[in-house]
C-alpha positions in Angstrom: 5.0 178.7 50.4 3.0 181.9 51.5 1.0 182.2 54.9 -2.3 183.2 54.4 -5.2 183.5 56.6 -7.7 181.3 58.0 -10.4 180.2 56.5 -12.7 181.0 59.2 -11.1 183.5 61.7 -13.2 181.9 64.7 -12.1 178.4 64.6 -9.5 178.1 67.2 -6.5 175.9 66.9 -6.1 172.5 68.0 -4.0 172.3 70.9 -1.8 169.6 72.3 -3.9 168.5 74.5 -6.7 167.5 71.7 -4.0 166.3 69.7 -2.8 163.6 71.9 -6.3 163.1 72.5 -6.9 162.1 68.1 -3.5 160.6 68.2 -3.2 158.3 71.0 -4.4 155.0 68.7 -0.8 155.7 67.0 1.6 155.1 70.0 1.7 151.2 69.7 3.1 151.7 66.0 6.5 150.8 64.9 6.8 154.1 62.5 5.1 156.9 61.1 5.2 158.2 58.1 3.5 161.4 57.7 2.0 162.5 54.1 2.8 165.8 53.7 1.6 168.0 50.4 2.7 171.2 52.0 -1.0 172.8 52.5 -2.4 173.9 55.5 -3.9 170.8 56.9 -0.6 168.4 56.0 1.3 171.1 57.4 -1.0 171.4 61.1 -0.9 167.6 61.0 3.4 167.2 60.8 3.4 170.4 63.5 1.3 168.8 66.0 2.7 165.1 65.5 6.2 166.3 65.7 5.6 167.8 69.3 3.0 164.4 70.0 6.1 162.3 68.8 8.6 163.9 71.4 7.0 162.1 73.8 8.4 159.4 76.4 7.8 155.8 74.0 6.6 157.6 71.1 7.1 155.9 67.7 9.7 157.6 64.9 8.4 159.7 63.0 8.9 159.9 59.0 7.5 162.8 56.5 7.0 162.3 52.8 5.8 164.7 49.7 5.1 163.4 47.0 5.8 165.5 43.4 3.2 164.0 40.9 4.6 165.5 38.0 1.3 167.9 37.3 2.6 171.5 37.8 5.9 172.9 37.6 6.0 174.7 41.0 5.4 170.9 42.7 9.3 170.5 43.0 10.2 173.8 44.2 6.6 173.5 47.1 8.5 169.9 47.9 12.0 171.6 48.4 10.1 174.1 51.1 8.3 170.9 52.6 11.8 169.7 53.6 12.9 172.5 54.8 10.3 172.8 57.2 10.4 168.9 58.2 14.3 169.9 58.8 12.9 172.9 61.0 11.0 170.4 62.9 13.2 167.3 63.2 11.6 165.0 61.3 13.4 163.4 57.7 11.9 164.0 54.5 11.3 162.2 50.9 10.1 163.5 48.2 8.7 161.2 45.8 8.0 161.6 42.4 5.3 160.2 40.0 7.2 159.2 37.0 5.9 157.7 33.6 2.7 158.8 31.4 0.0 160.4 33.0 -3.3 159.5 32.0 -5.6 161.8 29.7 -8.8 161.9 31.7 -9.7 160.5 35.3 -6.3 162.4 36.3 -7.0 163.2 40.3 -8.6 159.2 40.8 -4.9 158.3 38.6 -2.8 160.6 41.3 -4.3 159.6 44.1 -3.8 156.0 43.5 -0.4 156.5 42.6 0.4 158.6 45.9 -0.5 156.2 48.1 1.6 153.1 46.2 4.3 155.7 46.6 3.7 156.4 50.4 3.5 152.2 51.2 6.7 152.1 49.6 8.5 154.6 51.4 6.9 153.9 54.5 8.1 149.8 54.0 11.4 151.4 53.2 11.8 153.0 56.5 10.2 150.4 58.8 7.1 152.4 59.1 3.6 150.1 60.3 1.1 153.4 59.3 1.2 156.6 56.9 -0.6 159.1 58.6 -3.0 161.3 56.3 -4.5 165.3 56.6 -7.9 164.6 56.0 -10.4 166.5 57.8 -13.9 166.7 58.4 -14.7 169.2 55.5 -12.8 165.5 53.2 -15.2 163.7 54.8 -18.5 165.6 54.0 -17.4 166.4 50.0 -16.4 162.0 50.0 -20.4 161.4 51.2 -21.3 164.0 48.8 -19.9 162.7 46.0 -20.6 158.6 46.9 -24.2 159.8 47.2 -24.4 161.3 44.3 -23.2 157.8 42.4 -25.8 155.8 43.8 -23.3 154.6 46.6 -25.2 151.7 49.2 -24.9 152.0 52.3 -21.1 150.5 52.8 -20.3 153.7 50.8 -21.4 155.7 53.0 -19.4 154.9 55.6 -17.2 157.9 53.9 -13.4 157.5 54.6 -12.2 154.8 57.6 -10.4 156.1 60.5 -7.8 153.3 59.4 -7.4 151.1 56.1 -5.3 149.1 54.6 -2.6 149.9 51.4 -1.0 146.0 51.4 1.3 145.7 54.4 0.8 149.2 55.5 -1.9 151.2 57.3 -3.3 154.4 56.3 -4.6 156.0 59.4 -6.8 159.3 59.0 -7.0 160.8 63.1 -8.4 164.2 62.0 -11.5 163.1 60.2 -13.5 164.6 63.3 -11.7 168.0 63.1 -12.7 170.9 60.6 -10.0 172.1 58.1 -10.7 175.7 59.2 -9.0 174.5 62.6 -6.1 173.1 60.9 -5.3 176.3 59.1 -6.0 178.0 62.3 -3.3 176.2 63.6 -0.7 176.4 61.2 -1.1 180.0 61.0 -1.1 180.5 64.9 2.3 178.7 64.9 3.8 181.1 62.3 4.3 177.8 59.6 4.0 178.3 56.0 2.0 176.5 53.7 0.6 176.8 50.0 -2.2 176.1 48.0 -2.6 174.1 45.3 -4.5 175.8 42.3 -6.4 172.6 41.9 -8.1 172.6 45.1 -9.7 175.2 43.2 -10.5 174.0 39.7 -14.1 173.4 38.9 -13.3 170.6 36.6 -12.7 168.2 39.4 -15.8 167.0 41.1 -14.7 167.2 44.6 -14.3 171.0 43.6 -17.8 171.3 42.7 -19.0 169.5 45.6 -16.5 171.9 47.8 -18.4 175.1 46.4 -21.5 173.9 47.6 -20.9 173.5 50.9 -22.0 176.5 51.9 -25.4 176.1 50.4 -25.9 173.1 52.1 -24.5 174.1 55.3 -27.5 176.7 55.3 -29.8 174.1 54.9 -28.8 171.8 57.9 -27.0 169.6 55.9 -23.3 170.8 57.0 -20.0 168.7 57.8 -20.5 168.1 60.9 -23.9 166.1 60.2 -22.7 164.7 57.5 -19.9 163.6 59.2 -22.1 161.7 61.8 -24.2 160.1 58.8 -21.2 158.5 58.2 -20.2 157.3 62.2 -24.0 156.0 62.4 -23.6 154.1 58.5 -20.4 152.8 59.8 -22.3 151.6 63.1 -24.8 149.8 60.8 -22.3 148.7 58.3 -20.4 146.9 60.6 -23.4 145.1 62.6 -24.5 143.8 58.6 -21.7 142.7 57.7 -21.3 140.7 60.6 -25.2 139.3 60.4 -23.8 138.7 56.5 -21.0 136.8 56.6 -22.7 135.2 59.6 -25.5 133.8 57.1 -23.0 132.8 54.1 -21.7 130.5 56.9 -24.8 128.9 57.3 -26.1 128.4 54.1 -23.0 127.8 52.1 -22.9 123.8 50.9 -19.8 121.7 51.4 -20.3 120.8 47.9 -18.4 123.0 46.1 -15.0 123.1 43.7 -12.2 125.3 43.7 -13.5 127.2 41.1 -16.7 128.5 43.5 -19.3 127.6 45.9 -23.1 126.5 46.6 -26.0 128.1 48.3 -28.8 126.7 49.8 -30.5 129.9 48.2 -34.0 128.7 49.1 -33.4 129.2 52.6 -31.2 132.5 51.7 -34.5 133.5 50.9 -36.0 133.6 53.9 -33.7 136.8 55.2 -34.4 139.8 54.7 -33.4 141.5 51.3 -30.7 143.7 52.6 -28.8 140.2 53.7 -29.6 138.4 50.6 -27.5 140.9 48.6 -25.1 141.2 51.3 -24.6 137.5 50.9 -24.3 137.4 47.4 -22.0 139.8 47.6 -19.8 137.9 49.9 -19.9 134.9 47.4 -18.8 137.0 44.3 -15.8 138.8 46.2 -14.5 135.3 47.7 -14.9 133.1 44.0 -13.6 136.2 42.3 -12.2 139.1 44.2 -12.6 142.6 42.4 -12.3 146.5 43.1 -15.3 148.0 44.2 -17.0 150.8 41.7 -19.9 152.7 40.9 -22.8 151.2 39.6 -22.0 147.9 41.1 -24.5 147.8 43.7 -27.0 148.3 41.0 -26.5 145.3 39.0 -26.4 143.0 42.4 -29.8 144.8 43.3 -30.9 143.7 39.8 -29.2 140.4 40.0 -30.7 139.6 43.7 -34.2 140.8 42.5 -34.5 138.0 39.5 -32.6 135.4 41.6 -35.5 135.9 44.6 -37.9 136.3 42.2 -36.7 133.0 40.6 -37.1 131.1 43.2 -40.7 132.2 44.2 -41.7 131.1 40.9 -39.3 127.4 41.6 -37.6 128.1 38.2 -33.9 128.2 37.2 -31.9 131.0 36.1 -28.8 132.2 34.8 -26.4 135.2 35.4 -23.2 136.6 35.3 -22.1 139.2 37.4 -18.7 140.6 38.3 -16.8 138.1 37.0 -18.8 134.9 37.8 -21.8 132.6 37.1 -24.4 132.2 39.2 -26.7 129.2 38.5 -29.9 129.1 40.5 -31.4 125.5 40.3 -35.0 124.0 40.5 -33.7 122.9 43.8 -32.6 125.6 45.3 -29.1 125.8 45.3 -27.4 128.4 44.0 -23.9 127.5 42.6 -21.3 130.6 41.7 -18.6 129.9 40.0 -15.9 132.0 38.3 -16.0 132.5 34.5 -13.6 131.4 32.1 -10.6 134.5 30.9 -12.6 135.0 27.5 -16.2 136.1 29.1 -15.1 137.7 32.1 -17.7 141.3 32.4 -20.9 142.2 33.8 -23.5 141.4 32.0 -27.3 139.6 32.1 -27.7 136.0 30.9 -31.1 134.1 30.9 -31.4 130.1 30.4 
């Protein structure tokens, strides 16, 4: 690893004081396990939670690379990571991506890989939360590229402060803070850190995105707004999804199987569009429970539109969405039940 210079000579480094400021949610955890990669912003973040962590009832504190396999300098950058961890107290894993990699889709393939890895290790050493780098600058090139793929507006939320991986919390306390700041910081405290060529290849998207920014940040639209787009979508994300699940409550029937659930869709109808979907959506994910992706929110918008419109008209109607059946009766009830092995997709059905 070589030290280089900031990105922007003007941002100042985050001090201690600011850090225990982003980091104070963490002190009631059993164990952290930090992801380190060995660039400048994993690098800031292990610095300035190894000084956080000396503190009186801190948790333990864990650091972890992983090696995916991709480029040959990977093992030697992980061998450095440790030795810099050692420098600074805390153990280090490195852990490696074995088997096949996948032809296409390669950084979506990695990146689901790394964090199975990181759960595991984190389990493995009694850790509650892995503690991510991502910064401000992540956050803007995520809404970017959600926007870009028709995302709603639950996708625009951009990346949680804290999710879930299984039994283990990922917990991301620099998404306020600009990378520029991060490498200001590692740099200011002497540490080395590399660069990974990809971060740099224009075949990934989040590259493209990444080479736009300035454009866009002479327009208005920089990180920093785009980063508050996403605090006022999560705002409104989490006062629909309470008004949502709110409503399913109240119009779901008792009459239902274990193979789904009923609506009384007629009065569904009655709230406002934005609930409807919300609604249905609720159903689906509870009668068949799958991974959220692109183009999803399309076919419910479709799906909602002939189900309303359905019911206008008092006719039935058939469809099949995301791995279930929804039957809209003369009556009004909407039953959604999940479909048999052989016909699970997404597709439109009319009876």
């Amino acid at each position: 690893m070589s030290a280089v210079r900031p990105l922007d000579v003007s941002a100042t480094p985050v001090s201690p004081v600011e850090a225990g400021v982003v980091f104070d949610g963490l002190a009631g955890e059993s164990g952290l396990l930090v992801a380190i990669s060995g660039g400048p912003d994993s690098v800031a973040l292990l610095a300035l939670l190894a000084d956080w962590a000396r503190g009186p009832g801190r948790p333990p504190l864990h650091a972890a690379t992983v090696d995916h396999g991709l480029r040959p300098e990977a093992a030697a950058e992980a061998e450095r990571v440790a030795e810099l961890c050692a420098r600074l107290g805390v153990p280090h894993a490195t852990l490696r991506w074995a088997g096949p990699k996948p032809a296409t889709g390669i950084q979506d393939a990695a990146r689901r890989a790394r964090y199975d890895l990181l759960a595991e290790e984190a389990l493995r050493q009694g850790c509650a939360a892995v503690v991510t780098a991502h910064t401000l600058d992540d956050q803007a090139e995520t809404l970017l590229m959600r926007l870009a793929h028709g995302s709603g507006p639950s996708g625009l939320t951009g990346m949680q402060p804290r999710s879930r991986r299984g039994e283990v919390l990922i917990v991301r306390p620099l998404l306020s803070i600009e990378k520029a700041r991060l490498v200001a910081t590692a740099e200011a405290r002497g540490l080395p850190f590399a660069r990974d060529p990809s971060n740099a290849d224009p075949r990934f998207e989040r590259v493209r995105w990444r080479g736009l920014a300035p454009l866009l940040a002479a327009q208005g639209l920089d990180a920093a707004r785009l980063g508050l787009l996403a605090a006022r979508m999560t705002r409104q994300e989490e006062a629909l999804s309470r008004r949502a699940a709110d409503v399913l409550a109240a119009r779901r029937s008792p009459k239902g199987d274990d193979n789904g659930l009923r609506l009384d869709f007629r009065r569904l109808a009655e709230e406002p569009a934005e609930i409807v979907l919300r609604v249905l959506a609720l159903a689906l994910h509870e009668v068949a429970p799958v991974v959220e992706s692109y183009g999803r929110l399309e076919r419910l918008e479709a799906c909602g539109t002939g189900l309303l419109a359905a019911q206008r008209d008092g006719s039935a109607m058939r469809r099949t969405l995301s791995g279930c059946i929804l039957t809209l009766g003369r009556d009004g009830v909407l039953a959604v039940r999940q479909e048999g092995q052989r016909r699970r997709g997404v597709h439109p059905a009319t009876s």
